[in-house]
Structures are given as C-alpha cells and as structure tokens.
C-alpha positions in Angstrom: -1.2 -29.2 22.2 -4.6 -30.4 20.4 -7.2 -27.0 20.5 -9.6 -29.6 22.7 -7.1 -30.5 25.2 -5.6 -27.0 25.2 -9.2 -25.3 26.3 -9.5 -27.9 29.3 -6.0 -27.1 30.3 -6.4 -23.5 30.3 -9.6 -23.6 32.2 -9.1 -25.6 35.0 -8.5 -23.8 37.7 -6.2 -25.7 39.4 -3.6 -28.9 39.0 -5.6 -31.1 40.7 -9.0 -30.3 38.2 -7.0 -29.9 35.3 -5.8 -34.2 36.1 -9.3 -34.5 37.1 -10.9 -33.1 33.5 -8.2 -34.1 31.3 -8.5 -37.7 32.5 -12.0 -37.3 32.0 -11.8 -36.6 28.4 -9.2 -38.9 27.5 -11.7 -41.7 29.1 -14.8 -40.8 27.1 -12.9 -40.3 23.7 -11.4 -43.0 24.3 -15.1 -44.7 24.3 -16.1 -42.5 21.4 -12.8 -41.7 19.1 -13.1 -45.1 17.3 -16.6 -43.6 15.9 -15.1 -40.4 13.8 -11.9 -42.9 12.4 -11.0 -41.1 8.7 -13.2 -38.1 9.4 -10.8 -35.7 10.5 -13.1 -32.2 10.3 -15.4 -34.5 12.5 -13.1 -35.6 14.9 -12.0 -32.3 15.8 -15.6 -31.1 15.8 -16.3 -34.0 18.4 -13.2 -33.1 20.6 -14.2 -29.7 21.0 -17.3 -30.5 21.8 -16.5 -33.3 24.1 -14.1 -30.3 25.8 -17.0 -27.9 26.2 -19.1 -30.8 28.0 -17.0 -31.5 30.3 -15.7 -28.2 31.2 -19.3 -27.6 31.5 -20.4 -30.2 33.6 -17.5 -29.8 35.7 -18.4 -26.1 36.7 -22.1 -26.9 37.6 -20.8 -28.9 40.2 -19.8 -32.3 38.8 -15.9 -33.0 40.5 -16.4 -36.6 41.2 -14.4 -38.7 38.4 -16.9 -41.5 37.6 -20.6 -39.1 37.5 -17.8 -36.3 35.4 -17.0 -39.1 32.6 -20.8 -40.8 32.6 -22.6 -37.5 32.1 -20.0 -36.8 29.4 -20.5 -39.5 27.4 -24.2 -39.5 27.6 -24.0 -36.2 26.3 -21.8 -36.9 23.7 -24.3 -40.0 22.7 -27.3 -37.7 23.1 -25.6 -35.0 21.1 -27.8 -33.7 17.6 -24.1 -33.3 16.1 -22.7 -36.5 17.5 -25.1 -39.4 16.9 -22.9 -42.1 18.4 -23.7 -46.0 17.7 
C-alpha cells in the first residue's frame, strides 16, 4: 500500500472514517495528481502531505464528505510546498 494511503488507513479510527478519508483523498488527488506528472520525489511529497491534511482536518471536527475534500484541496492550493495552477 502507497506510504500516503497507508497513514490514512492506519489512522482512522474506524471503517466507516477510513471510507470517509480515503475517499477523500482519492477525490482531491485526483484534482491535483495531474500537476506533479514525471516528478516522482514530488508526487510523493504531495501525497503525504495531502494525507496529513486531511487526517488533520478530519480530527478537528471536519466528518462531512463535501467541507473534508474542499478544505483539502484549498489547502493543498494554498500550500508554500505545493503551489498548484
């Protein structure tokens, strides 16, 4: 299992959040993947950190699918690391 996908999976707390966040990063990379094509060492910088925003967001409260992924991939645009155009 890919490291990002593996840290999501072993951090939800349950089956219903792990769907919930996994779904959740599979929508927003699959908004955002297209960016980091060919830059492998970026790409997997971008999943992890893509992984550690939405395990974040989820545990300061954010459970409902649409706010989870919209946060996410504002984050992800907003990101110093991860200028996204």
């Amino acid at each position: 299992m890919p490291q990002a996908r593996n840290l999501i999976a072993t951090a939800a707390p349950t089956r219903a959040s792990a769907k919930l966040l996994t779904d959740t990063f599979d929508a927003v990379w699959a908004s955002i993947g297209p960016t980091f094509a060919g830059r492998k060492s970026e790409t997997d910088d971008a999943r992890m950190a893509l992984a550690r925003s939405v395990l974040d967001f989820y545990r300061a409260g954010i459970t409902e699918p649409e706010p989870l992924r919209r946060l996410c991939l504002r984050s992800m645009r907003l990101s110093q690391d991860f200028i996204l155009h």
